[in-house]
C-alpha positions in Angstrom: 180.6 79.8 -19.5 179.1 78.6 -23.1 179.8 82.1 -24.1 183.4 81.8 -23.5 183.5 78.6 -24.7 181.9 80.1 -27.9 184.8 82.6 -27.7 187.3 80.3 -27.7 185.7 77.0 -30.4 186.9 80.8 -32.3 189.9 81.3 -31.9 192.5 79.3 -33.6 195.2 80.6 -31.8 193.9 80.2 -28.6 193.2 76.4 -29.5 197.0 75.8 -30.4 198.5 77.6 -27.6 196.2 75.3 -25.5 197.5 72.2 -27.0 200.8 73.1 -27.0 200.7 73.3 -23.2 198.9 70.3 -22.7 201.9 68.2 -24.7 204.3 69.5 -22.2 201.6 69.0 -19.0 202.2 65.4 -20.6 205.7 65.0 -19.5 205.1 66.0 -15.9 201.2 65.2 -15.3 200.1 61.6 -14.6 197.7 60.1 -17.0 194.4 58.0 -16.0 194.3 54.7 -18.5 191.3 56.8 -19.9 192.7 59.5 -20.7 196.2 58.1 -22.5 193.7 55.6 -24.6 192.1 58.9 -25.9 194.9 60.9 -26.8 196.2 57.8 -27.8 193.4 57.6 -30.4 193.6 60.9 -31.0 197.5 60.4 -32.0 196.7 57.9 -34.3 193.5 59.7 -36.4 195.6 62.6 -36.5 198.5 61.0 -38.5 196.2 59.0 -40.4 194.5 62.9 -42.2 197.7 64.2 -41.9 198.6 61.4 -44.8 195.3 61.8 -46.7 196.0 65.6 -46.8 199.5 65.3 -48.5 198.1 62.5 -50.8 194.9 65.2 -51.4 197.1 68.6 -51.8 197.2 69.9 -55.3 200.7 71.3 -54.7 203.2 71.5 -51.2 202.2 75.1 -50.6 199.0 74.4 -50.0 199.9 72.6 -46.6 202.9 75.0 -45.8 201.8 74.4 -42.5 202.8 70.9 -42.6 206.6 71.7 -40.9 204.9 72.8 -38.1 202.3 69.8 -37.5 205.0 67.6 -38.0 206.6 69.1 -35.5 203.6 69.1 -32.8 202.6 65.9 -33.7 206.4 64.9 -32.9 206.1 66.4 -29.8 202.8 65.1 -29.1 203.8 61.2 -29.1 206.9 61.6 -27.5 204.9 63.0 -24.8 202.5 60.1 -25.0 205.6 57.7 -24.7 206.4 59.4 -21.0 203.1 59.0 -20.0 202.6 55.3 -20.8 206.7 54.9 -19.5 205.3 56.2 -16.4 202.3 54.0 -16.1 203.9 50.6 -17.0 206.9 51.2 -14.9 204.7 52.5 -11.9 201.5 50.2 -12.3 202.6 47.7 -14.4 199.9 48.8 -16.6 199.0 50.9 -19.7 195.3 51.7 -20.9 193.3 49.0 -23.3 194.6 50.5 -26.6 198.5 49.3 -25.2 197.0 46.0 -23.5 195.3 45.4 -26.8 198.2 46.3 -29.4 200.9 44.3 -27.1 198.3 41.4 -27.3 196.8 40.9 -30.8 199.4 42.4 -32.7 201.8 39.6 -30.8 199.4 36.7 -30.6 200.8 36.4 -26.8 204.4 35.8 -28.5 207.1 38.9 -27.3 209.6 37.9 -29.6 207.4 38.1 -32.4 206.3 41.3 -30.7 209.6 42.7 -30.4 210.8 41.7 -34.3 208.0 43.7 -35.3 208.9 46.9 -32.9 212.5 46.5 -34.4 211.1 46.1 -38.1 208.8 48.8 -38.5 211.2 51.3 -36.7 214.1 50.4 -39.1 211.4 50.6 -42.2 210.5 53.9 -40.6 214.3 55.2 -39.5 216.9 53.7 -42.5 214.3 53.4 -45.5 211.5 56.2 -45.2 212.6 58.9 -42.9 216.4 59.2 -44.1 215.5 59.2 -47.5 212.9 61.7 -46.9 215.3 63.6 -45.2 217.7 63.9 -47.9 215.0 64.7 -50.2 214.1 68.1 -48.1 217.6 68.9 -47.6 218.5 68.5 -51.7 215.1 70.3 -52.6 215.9 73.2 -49.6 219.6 73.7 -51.3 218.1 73.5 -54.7 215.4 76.3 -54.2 217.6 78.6 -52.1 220.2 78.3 -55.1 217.9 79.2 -57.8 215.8 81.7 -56.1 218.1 84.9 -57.7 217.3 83.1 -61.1 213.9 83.0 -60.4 213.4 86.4 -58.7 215.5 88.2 -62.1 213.0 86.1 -64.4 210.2 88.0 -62.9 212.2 91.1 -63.0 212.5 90.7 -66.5 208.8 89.6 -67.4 207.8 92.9 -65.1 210.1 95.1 -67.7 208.7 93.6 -70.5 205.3 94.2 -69.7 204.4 90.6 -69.7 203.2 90.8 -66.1 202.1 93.5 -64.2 203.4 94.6 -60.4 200.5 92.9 -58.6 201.3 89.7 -60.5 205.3 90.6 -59.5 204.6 90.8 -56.2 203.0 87.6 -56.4 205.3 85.7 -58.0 207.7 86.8 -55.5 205.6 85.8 -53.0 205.3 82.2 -53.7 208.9 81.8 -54.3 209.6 82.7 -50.8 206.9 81.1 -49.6 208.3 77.8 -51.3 211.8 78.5 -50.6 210.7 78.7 -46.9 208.6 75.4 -47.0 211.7 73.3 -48.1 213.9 74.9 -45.4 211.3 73.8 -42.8 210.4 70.5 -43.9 214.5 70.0 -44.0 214.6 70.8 -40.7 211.4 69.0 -39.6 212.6 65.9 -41.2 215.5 65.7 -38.2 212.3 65.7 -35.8 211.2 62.5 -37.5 214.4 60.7 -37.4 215.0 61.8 -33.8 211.5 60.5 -32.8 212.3 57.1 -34.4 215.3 56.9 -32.3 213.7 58.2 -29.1 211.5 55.1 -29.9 213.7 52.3 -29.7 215.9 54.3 -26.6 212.3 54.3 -24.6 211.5 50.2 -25.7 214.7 49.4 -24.0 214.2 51.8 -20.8 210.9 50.1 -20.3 212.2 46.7 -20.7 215.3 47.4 -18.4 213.3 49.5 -16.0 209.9 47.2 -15.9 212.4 44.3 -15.1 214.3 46.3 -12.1 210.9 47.2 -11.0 209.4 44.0 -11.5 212.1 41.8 -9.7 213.8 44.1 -7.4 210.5 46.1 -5.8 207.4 44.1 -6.5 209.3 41.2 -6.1 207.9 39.1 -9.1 209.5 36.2 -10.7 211.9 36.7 -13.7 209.5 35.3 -16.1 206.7 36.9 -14.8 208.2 40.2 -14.9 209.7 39.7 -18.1 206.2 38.9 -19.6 204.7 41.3 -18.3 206.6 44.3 -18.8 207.7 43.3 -22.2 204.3 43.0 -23.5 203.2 46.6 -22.0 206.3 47.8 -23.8 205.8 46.4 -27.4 202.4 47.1 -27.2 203.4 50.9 -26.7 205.6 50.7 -28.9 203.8 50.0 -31.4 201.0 51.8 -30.4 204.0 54.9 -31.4 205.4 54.1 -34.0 203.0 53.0 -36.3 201.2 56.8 -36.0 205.3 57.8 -36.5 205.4 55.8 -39.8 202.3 57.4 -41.0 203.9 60.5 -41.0 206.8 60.2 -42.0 205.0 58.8 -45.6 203.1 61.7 -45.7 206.6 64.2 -45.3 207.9 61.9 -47.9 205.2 62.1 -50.2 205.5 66.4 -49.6 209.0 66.5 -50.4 209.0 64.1 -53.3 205.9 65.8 -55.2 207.2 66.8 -58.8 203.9 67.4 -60.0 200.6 69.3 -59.8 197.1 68.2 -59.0 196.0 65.4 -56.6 198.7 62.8 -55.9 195.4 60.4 -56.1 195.0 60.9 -59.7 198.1 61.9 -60.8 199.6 58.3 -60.2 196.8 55.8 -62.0 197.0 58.1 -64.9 200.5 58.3 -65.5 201.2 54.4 -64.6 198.6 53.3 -66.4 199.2 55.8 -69.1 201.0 53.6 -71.5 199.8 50.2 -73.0 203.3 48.9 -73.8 203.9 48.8 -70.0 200.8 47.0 -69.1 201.6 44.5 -71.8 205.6 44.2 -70.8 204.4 43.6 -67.6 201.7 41.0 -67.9 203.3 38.7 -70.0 206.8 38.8 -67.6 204.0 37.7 -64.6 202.6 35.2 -67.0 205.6 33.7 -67.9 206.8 33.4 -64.3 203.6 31.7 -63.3 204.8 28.9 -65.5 207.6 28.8 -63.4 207.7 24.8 -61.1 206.1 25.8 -57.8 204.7 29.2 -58.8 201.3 29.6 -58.0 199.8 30.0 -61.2 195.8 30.3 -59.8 197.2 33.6 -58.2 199.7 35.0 -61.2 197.8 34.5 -63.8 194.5 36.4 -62.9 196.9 39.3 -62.5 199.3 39.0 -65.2 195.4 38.9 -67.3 194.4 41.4 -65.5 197.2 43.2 -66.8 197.0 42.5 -70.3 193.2 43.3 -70.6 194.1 46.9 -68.9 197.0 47.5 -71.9 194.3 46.3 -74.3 192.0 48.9 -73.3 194.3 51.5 -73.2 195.5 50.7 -76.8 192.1 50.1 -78.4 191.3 54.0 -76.7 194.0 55.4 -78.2 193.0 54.0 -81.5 189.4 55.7 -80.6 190.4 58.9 -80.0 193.3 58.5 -83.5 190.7 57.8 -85.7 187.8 60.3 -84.0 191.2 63.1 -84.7 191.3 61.9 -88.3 187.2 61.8 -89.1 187.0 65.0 -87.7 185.1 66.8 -90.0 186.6 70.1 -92.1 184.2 72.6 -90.7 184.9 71.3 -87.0 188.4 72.0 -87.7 187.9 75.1 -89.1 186.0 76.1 -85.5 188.6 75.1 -83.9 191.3 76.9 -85.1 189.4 80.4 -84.3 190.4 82.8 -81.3 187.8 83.9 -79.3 187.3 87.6 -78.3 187.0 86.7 -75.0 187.8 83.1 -73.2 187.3 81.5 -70.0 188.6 78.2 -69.4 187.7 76.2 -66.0 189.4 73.6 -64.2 188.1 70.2 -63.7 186.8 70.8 -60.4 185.1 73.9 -61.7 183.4 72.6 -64.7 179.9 71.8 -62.8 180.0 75.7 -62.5 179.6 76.6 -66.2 176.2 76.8 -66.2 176.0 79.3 -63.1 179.0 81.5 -64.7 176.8 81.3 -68.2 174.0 83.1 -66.5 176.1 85.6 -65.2 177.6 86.2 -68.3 173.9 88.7 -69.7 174.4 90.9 -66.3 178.2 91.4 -66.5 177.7 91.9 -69.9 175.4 94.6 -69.5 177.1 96.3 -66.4 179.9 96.8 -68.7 178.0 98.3 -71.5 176.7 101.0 -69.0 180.0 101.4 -67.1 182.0 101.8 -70.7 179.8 102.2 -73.5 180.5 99.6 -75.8 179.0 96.0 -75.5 181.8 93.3 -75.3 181.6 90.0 -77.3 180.0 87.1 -75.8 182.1 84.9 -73.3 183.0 81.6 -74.3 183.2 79.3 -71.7 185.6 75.7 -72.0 187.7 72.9 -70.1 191.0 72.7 -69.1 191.1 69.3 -67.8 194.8 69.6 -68.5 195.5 71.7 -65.9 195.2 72.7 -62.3 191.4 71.4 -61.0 190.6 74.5 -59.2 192.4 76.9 -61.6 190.3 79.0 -64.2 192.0 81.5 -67.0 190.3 84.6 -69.0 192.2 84.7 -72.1 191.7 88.1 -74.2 192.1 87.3 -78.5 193.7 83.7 -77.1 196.2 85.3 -74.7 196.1 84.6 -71.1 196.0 87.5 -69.0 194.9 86.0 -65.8 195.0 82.6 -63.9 193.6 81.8 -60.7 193.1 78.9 -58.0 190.5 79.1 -55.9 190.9 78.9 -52.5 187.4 80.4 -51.4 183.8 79.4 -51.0 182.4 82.3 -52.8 183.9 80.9 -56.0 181.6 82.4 -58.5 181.8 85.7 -56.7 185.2 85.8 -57.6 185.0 84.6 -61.1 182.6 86.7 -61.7 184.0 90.0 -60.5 187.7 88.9 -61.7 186.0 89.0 -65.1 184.8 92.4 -64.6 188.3 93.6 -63.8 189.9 92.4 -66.7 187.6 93.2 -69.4 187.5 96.8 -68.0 191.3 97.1 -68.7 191.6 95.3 -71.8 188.4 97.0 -72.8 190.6 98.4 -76.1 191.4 95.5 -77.3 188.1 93.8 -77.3 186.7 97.2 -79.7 187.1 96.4 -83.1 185.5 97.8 -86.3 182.4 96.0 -86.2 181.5 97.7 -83.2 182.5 101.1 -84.1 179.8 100.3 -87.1 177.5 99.5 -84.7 178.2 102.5 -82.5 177.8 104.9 -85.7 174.8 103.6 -86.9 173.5 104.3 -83.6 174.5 107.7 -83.4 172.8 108.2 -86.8 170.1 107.5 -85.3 170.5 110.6 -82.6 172.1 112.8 -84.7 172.7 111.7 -88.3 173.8 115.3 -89.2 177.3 115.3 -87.3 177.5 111.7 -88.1 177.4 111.9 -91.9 180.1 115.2 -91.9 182.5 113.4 -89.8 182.3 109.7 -91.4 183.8 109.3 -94.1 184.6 112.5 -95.4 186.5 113.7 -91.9 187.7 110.5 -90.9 187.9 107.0 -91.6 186.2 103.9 -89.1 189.8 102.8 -88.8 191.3 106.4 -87.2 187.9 106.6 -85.4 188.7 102.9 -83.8 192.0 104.0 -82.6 190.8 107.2 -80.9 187.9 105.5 -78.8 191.0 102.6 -78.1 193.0 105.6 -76.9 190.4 106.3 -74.3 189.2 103.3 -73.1 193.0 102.2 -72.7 192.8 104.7 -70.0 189.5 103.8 -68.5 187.6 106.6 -69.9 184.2 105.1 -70.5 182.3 106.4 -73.8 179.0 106.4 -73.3 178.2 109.9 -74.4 179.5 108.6 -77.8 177.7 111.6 -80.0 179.7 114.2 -78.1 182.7 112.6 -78.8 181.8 112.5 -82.8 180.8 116.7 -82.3 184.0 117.1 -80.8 185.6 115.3 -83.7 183.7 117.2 -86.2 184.4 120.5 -84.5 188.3 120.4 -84.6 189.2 118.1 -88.0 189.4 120.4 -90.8 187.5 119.2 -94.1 189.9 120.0 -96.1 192.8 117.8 -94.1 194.2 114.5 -95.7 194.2 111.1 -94.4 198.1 111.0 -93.5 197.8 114.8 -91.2 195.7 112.9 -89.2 197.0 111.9 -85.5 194.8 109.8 -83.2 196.3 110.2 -80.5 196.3 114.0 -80.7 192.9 114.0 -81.6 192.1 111.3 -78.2 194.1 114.5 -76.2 191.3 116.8 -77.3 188.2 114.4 -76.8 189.5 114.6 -73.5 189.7 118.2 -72.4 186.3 118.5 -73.3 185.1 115.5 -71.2 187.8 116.4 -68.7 184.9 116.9 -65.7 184.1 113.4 -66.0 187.3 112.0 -66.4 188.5 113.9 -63.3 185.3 113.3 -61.3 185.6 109.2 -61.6 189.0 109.3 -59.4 187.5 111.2 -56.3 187.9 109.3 -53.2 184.5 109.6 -50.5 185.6 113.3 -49.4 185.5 113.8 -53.1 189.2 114.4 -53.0 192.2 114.1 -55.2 195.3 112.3 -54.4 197.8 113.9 -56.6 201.3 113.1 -57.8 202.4 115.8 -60.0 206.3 115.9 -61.6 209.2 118.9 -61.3 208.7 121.7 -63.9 212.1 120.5 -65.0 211.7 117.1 -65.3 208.4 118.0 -67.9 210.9 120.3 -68.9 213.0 117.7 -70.0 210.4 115.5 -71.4 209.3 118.2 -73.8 212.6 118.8 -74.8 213.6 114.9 -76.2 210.5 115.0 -78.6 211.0 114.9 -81.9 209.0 116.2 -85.0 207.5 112.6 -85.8 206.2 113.0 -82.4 208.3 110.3 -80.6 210.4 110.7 -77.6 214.1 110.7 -77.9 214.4 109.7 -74.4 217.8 108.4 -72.3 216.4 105.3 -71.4 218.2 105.4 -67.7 216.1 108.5 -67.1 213.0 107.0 -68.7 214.0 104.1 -65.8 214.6 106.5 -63.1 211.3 108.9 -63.6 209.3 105.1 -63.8 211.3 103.9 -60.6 210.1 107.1 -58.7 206.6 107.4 -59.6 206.5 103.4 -58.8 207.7 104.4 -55.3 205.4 107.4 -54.9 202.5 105.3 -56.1 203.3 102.1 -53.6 203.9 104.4 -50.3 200.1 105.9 -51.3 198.6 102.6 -52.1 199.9 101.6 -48.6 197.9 104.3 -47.3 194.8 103.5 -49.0 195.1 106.4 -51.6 194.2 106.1 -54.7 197.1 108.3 -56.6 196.5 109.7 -59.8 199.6 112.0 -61.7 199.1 115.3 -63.0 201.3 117.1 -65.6 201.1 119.3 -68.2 198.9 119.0 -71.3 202.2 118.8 -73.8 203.8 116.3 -71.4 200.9 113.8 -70.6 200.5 112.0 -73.5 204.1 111.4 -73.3 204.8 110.2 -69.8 201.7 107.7 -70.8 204.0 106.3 -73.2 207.2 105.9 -70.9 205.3 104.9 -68.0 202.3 102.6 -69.6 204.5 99.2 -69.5 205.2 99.3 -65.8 202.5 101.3 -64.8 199.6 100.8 -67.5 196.9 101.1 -64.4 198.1 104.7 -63.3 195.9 107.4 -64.3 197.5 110.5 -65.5 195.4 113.9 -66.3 196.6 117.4 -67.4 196.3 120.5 -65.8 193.6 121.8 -68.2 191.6 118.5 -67.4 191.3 119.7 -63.4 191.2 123.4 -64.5 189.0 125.0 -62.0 189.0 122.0 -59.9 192.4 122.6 -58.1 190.5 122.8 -54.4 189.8 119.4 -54.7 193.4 118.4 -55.5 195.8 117.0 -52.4 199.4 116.9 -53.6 200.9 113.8 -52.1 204.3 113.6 -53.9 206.7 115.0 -56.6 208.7 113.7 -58.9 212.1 115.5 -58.2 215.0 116.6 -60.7 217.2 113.2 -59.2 215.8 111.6 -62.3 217.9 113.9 -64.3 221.0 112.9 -62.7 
């Protein structure tokens, strides 16, 4: 029996199936006073989080599941009403929390009872719940109208290589996921409104009923019956509708939420924001205190209270003005410089700095094994400005990745997100200083290749670009040396500065590394998932280049032959390949170029970079000659 009630403390699902069966056992199933005054409580603590959450929520998507509480919880009280309707009509009684709420709340009096029934359900019906109603309805219209907009401005940051497809897909995501929130909370809205009026239709049954009952079966005086029935009634009432109100604030405050981060901190700091306001505002209350029959012993510590605020506001701003202008020259100077590599944390992920500090001398070393080259130190800074539990890696002072984190293993995730990005943006973080240091090293191994290649063979600019060429394509070099002999070997001494091609030259360091670059893409069976392209189609692509080396390429075909290799590479990802494109040597480097915006993470080898390897290549897809159409 524990075991399976192990089983079941998880399993979610089985949980809310449960509960959703109880709320209709509700409408049919007599209650015990016991057990209403628990759910009864359990009603009310449940709308009070459901409040804290939306005030707590750094945006509405992270409680998309709010529709769907709304709707239980709706559920949940109405089925609460039959059960105390059943008990106060049947034993002219309702559990203590009822008895209690019909009695204090009243002070005994059931017209002052009943004004307060009618008052908080027309606060809750006219003010809160319609006007939160039109707010999801506008904001569902809204959303759903500028979705195409929306979904063609990631189209066009996707063609321009500002994004990638993972960060596409999503972008897309979330705007469905948001267009879908709105559309729920417009519809879950009309739940709140109907329980509102379900409300006031149940006061009056019981009243009506309870007095029917009261007179014509239990034989009990008017005034008796009246009493008594009336202050069950209210009390329930009551009882309903002030959980009701609660949640109808918090489906306001979801629908009405224009900006990001906690609703808690949002407010004080954009209220109290500006010092002319505080001032405006406590010299009107000051001057109305003066007012005959004001009372000035309880306006004026506000309206002061007012004024001091603005005057601390203003004398901060002066602070930080004159800290701006006595900033010294050389702190400006600091300022001003971009950073190799960036990563700035969130406010609620600040205390982590020190941790992600220390894990800055391992990654740093994994990826000086993994790629050869030793990255520039990491600097780490605030971004109190933003989202609390977002961080950003910025490359050169360019973002190229933002996360929240949604997960406990929070510097797991840092940590290896850091990884990924500096491994693909590995050639932009090389620069000359670290091809110096890379020589002088070599010189050390084998000074005699290093002195006939540099400078008389090639300059530290060309050799720059050549290692960039490689490590744009994740090819690691480690074996640095073998790349200068390969250099050596196939630059002619007598060859000028301007005959020399980079990328030509990065096409040959990599047929004589080809075993390794081929061997890092087998999967466990130390297989080869292949996509390779029509002999026409490379056909074609040889065929558009031009003497200067460039590709004179329609760009609708350029479109289509990206399109198809998009689709072959997505139905293998799907099937947990990883797909790699082989071509021919003369046509490699060039679908790189065509491809490399859309598709900068595919790998693509020649045929004389698998040579004697084609056993262990598993063809999984073609591009056909459709793309020539």
């Amino acid at each position: 029996m524990k075991e399976k009630l192990r089983q079941l403390a998880h399993n979610p699902e089985a949980i809310l199936a449960i509960g959703v069966l109880g709320v209709v056992l509700l409408l049919v199933v007599p209650l015990p006073p016991i057990c209403l005054d628990t759910f009864l409580s359990l009603s009310l603590v449940l709308s009070v989080m459901t409040l804290l959450l939306t005030l707590y929520v750094e945006n509405a998507l992270e409680f998309s599941a709010f529709p769907s509480l709304l709707l239980f919880l709706t559920l949940f009280r109405l089925g609460l009403n039959i059960s105390s309707t059943r008990m106060i009509l049947l034993q002219a009684r309702a559990g203590d929390i009822i008895s209690t709420f019909g009695g204090f709340v009243t002070k005994g009096s059931v017209l002052v009872g009943l004004i307060l029934f009618l008052l908080l359900t027309i606060i809750n019906f006219i003010v809160v719940t319609k006007g939160a109603s039109r707010i999801a309805e506008v904001a569902a219209r809204f959303t759903l109208e500028a979705l195409p907009g929306r979904q063609m401005g990631i189209d066009a940051e996707l063609n321009a290589g500002m994004i990638n497809r993972q960060e596409a897909a999503q972008k897309r995501d979330k705007i469905a996921e948001e267009a879908e929130f709105y559309g729920a909370m417009d519809g879950a809205s009309k739940f709140v409104r109907g329980d509102a009026i379900a409300s006031i239709v149940i006061t009056f049954v019981n009243i009506i009923g309870g007095l029917i009952i009261g007179i014509g079966v239990k034989h009990l005086s008017t005034f008796t019956a009246f009493g008594t029935y009336t202050r069950l009634t209210i009390g329930d009432g009551l009882v309903s509708q002030i959980p009701s109100l609660l949640i109808s604030v918090g489906a306001g405050v979801m629908v009405t939420r224009a900006s990001k981060g906690s609703l808690g901190r949002a407010l004080p700091k954009q209220i109290l924001g500006n010092p002319k306001v505080l001032f405006l505002a406590g010299a009107l209350l000051l001057v109305l205190s003066f007012l005959p029959g004001m009372p000035m012993k309880v306006m004026v510590p506000i309206s002061t209270l007012f004024l001091v605020a603005g005057w601390m506001r203003l004398n901060g701003e002066k602070k930080e003005l004159k800290k701006q202008e006595s900033l010294p020259t050389d702190e400006i100077e600091k300022s001003i410089i971009v950073h190799p590599l960036e990563i700035e944390l969130g406010l609620n992920l600040i205390q982590m700095a020190d941790q992600i500090h220390l894990e800055m001398g391992n990654i740093r070393n994994r990826l000086a094994k993994k790629l050869g080259i030793i990255v520039p130190a990491f600097k780490i800074s605030d971004s109190l400005d933003r989202e609390e539990n977002a961080y950003q890696i910025k490359i050169k002072g360019i973002r190229v990745l933002k996360k929240i984190l949604k997960t406990s293993c929070a510097i797991e995730e840092i940590v290896k997100n850091i990884e990924t990005v500096v491994t693909s943006h590995a050639h932009e973080l090389l620069n000359r200083q670290e091809v110096s240091r890379l020589v002088e090293n070599a010189r050390i191994f084998d000074a005699v290749v290093v002195s006939e290649l540099i400078p008389k063979k090639l300059s530290l600019g060309q050799l720059l670009k050549v290692l960039q060429n490689l490590l744009k394509e994740g090819i690691a070099i480690r074996n640095f040396v073998q790349i200068l002999e390969v250099l050596a070997d196939h630059i002619p001494v007598d060859s000028s500065s301007e005959k020399i091609d980079p990328d030509v030259l990065s096409e040959t360091v990599r047929k004589v590394l080809a075993r390794g670059i081929f061997e890092q893409f087998f999967d466990e069976q130390e297989i080869i998932h292949a996509i390779t392209l029509d002999y026409k189609v490379e056909k074609m692509i040889l065929s558009s280049i031009r003497k200067e080396g460039h590709l004179l390429l329609r760009p609708i075909t350029s479109q289509k032959i990206t399109q198809s290799l998009c689709r072959l590479h997505d139905g293998a990802t799907k099937k947990g390949l990883k797909p790699i494109v082989v071509t021919q040597p003369e046509t490699r480097l060039l679908l790189r170029r065509i491809i490399e915006r859309q598709l900068p993470s595919l790998p693509i080898l020649s045929y004389a970079e698998v040579c004697g390897e084609e056993k262990k290549i598993r063809a999984i897809g073609k591009v056909t000659t459709d793309v020539l159409l």
